[in-house]
C-alpha positions as protocol buffer text, in pm:
chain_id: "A"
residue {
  index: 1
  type: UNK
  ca { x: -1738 y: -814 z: -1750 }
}
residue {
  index: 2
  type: UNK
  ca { x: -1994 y: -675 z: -1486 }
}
residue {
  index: 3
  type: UNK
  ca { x: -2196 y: -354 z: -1560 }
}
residue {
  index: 4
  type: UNK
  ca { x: -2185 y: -121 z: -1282 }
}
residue {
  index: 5
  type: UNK
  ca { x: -2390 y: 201 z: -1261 }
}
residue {
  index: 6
  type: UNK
  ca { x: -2219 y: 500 z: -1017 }
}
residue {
  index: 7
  type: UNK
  ca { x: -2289 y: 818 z: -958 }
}
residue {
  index: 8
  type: UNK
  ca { x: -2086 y: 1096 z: -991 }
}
residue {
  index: 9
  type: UNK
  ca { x: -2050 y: 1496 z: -877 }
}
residue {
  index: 10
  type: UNK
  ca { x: -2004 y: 1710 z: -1200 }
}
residue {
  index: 11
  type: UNK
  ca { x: -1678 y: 1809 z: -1128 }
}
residue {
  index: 12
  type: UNK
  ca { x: -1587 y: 1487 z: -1125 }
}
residue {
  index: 13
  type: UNK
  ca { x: -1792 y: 1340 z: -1415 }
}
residue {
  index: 14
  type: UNK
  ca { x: -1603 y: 1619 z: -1572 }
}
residue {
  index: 15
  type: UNK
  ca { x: -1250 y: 1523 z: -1451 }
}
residue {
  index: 16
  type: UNK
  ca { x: -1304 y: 1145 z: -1547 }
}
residue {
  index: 17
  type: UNK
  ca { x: -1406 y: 1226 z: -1896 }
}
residue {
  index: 18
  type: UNK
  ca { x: -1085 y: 1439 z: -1988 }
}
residue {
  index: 19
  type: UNK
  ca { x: -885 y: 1176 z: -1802 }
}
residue {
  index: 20
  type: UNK
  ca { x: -1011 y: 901 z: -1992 }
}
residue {
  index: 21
  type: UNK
  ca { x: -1004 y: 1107 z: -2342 }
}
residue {
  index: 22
  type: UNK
  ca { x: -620 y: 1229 z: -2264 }
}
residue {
  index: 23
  type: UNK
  ca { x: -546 y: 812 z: -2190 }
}
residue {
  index: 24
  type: UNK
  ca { x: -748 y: 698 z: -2522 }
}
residue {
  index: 25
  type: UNK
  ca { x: -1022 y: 506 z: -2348 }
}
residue {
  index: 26
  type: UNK
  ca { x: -1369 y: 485 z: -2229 }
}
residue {
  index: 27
  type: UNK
  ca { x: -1518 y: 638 z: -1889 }
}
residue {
  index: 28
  type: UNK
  ca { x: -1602 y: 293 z: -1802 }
}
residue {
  index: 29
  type: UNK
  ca { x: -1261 y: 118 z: -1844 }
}
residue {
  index: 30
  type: UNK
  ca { x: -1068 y: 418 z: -1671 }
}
residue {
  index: 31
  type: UNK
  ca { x: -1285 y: 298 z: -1364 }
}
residue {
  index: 32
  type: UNK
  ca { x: -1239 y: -56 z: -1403 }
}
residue {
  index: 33
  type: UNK
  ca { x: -891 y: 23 z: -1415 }
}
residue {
  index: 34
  type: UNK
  ca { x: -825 y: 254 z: -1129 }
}
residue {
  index: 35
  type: UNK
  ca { x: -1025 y: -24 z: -924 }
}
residue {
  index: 36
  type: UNK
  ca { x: -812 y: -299 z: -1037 }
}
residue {
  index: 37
  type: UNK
  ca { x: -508 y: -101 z: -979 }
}
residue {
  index: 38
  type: UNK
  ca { x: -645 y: -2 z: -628 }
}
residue {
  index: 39
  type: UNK
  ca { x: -722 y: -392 z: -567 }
}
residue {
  index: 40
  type: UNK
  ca { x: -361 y: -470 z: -643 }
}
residue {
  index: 41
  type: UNK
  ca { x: -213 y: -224 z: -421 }
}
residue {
  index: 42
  type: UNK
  ca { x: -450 y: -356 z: -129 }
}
residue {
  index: 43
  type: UNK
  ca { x: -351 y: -717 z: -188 }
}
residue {
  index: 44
  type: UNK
  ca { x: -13 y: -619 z: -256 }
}
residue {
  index: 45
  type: UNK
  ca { x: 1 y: -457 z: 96 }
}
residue {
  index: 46
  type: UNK
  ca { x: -184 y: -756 z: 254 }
}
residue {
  index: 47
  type: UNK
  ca { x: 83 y: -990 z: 97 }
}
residue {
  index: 48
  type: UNK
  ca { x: 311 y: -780 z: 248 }
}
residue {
  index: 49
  type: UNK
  ca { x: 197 y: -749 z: 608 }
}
residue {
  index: 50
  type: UNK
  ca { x: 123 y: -1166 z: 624 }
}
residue {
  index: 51
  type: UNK
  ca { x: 498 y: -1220 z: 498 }
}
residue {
  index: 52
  type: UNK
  ca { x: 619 y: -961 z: 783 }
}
residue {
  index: 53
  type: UNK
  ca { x: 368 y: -1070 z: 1014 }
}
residue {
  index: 54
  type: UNK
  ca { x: 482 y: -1452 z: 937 }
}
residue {
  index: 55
  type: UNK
  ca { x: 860 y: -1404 z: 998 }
}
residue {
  index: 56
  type: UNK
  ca { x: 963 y: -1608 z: 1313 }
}
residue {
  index: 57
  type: UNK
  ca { x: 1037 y: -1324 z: 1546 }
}
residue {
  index: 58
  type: UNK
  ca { x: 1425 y: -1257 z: 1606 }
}
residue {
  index: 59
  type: UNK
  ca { x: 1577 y: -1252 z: 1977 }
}
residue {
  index: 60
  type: UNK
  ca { x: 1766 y: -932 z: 2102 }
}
residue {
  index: 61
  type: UNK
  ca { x: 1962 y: -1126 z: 2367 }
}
residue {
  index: 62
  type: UNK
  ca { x: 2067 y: -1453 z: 2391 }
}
residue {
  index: 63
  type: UNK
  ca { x: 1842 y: -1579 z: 2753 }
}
residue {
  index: 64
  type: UNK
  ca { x: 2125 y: -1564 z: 3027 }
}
residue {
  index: 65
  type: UNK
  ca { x: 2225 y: -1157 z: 2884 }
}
residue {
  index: 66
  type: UNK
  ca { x: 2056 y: -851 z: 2983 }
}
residue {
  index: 67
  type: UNK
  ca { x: 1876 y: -664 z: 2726 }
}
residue {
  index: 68
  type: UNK
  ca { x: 2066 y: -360 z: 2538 }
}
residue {
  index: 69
  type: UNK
  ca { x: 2024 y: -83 z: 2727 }
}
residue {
  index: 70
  type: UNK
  ca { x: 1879 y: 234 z: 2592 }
}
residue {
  index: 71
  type: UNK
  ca { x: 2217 y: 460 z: 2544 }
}
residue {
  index: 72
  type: UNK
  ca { x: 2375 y: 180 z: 2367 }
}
residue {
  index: 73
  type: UNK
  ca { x: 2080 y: 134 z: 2139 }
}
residue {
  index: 74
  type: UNK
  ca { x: 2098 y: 444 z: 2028 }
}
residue {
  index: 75
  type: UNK
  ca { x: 2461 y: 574 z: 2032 }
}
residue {
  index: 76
  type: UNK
  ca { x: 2523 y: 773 z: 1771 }
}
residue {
  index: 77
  type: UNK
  ca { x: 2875 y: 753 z: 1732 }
}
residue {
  index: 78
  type: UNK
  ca { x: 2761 y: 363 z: 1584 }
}
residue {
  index: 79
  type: UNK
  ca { x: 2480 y: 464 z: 1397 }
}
residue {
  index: 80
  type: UNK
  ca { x: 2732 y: 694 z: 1202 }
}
């Protein structure tokens, strides 16, 4: 484990210690926790975005039909 020195507003300083006394742990872990959750989200939405991104892209038409036009894309009486 790394030591890390931050600096915090009073409010909060204040805030952090009665979050990290209500969860049964140290100032310092609730940080290294909150930043290890935040990392996870981040990669999780970066794992998400190269799988999307990755996808071979899907034709709307095949190449000798027009594309869909606008009304049809968005008739309602199919979208119900």
């Amino acid at each position: 484990m790394k030591n890390v020195t931050i600096t915090l507003d009073p409010e909060t300083a204040r805030w952090a210690r009665m979050e990290a006394a209500r969860r049964n742990t140290s100032v310092s872990r609730l940080v290294g926790e909150m930043l290890r959750e935040h990392r996870e989200r981040e990669q999780a939405i970066k794992n998400a975005a190269d799988r999307f991104f990755g996808r071979t892209p899907v034709k709307m038409r095949k190449t000798d039909e027009p594309y869909p036009t606008r009304e049809n894309l968005y008739d309602r009486d199919i979208l119900r």
